[in-house]
C-alpha positions, 0 to 999 in steps of 0.5 A: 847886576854881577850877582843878577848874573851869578845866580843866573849863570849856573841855569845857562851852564846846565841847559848847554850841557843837556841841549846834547841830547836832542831828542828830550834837551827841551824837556830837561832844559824846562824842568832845569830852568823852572827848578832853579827858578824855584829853589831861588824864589824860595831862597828868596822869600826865606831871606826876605822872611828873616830880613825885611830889608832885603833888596836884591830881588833876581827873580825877574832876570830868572824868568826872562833867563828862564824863558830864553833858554826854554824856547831855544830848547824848543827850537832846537828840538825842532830844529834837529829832533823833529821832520821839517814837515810836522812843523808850522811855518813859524817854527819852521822860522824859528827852528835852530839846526846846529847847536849854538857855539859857547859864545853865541849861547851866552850872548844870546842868554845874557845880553845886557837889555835882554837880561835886565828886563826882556823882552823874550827874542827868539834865538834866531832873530838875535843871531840875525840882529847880531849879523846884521840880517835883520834889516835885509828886505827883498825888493819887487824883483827878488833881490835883498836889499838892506833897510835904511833907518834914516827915514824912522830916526828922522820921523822920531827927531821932528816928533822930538823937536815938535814936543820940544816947541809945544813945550816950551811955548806951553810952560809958562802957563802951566809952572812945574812948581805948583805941581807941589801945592795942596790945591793941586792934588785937589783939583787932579782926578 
C-alpha cells in the first residue's frame, strides 16, 4: 500500500498545483491525471513483459486516484469558473467554491477505503461525512436535525442473529467437509 501510494502521490501534487488556474484547472487536471495513468500502465506492462511474476499491480488505485481528482477538478470549475445559473441542480450540490486546503485535498484524494478500491465520492459528500453533516435531515418544521443510525445497526445485528440460528440448525445436514468430495462437484450445476 506505500508504494500504491508513492506512485500515486506524484498525480495529486500536480493536480494541486494547476487547480490555481480555474478557468481551465478541470482540463489540466484530466489530461494530468490520464497521462500519469498511462505512462504507469505502460510501465507496468513493460515489466510484466520481462518479468511474469511481476505482482505489484497499482493500476486500480491509479484510476480511482484518477477519477477523484478529475470530478474535484470539474467541481471546481463549477464552483469558481462558471455563473451559478448555467449549472444543473446536481452541480449546483456538488460545486466546491474555495479551494480545498493540503490537508483536506490529500485526505479526500487517498483516504484508506477510497483509495484501495473506490468507490468515486464527490469531494462534497466527503467533507461532510468528515464534519459530521452528512446525517443532518430536516424534520416536517425545518429544522436540522441529525439521524440516528441505531434502528439501521439494530436492523443488520437481527438479520445477523437470525442467519446465525438458520445456520446452526441447518449445518448438521449439510457438513462442510463433503464440499471436497468428487461426488459433490458432480452434483453442483
Amino acid at each position: 500500500s506505500i508504494q500504491r501510494l508513492s506512485r500515486c502521490e506524484p498525480v495529486g501534487q500536480s493536480c494541486n498545483l494547476l487547480w490555481h488556474h480555474v478557468s481551465s484547472c478541470f482540463s489540466h487536471i484530466f489530461a494530468v491525471t490520464m497521462g500519469i495513468l498511462f505512462v504507469v500502465h505502460i510501465y507496468r506492462v513493460s515489466i510484466y513483459i520481462a518479468d511474469s511474476n511481476y505482482q505489484n499491480d497499482v493500476s486500480g488505485s491509479m484510476m480511482v486516484v484518477a477519477q477523484r481528482l478529475s470530478s474535484l477538478g470539474f467541481s471546481i470549475y463549477d464552483g469558481m469558473g462558471r455563473k451559478q445559473d448555467d449549472l444543473t441542480e446536481n452541480q449546483k450540490e456538488q460545486c466546491v467554491r474555495r479551494l480545498p486546503t493540503f490537508l483536506e485535498f490529500f485526505s479526500y484524494s487517498f483516504n484508506f477505503p477510497g483509495f484501495i478500491l473506490g468507490p468515486l465520492c464527490f469531494y462534497n459528500d466527503y467533507i461532510a461525512f468528515i464534519e459530521g453533516r452528512h446525517s443532518l435531515v430536516k424534520d416536517n418544521a425545518g429544522v436540522m436535525r441529525e439521524t440516528s443510525a441505531m434502528p439501521s445497526a439494530m436492523l443488520k445485528f437481527v438479520k445477523g442473529l437470525l442467519f446465525l440460528a438458520v445456520y446452526s440448525a441447518f449445518a448438521s445436514w449439510v457438513p462442510i467437509h463433503r464440499n471436497g468430495r468428487k461426488a459433490h462437484y458432480k452434483n453442483s450445476f
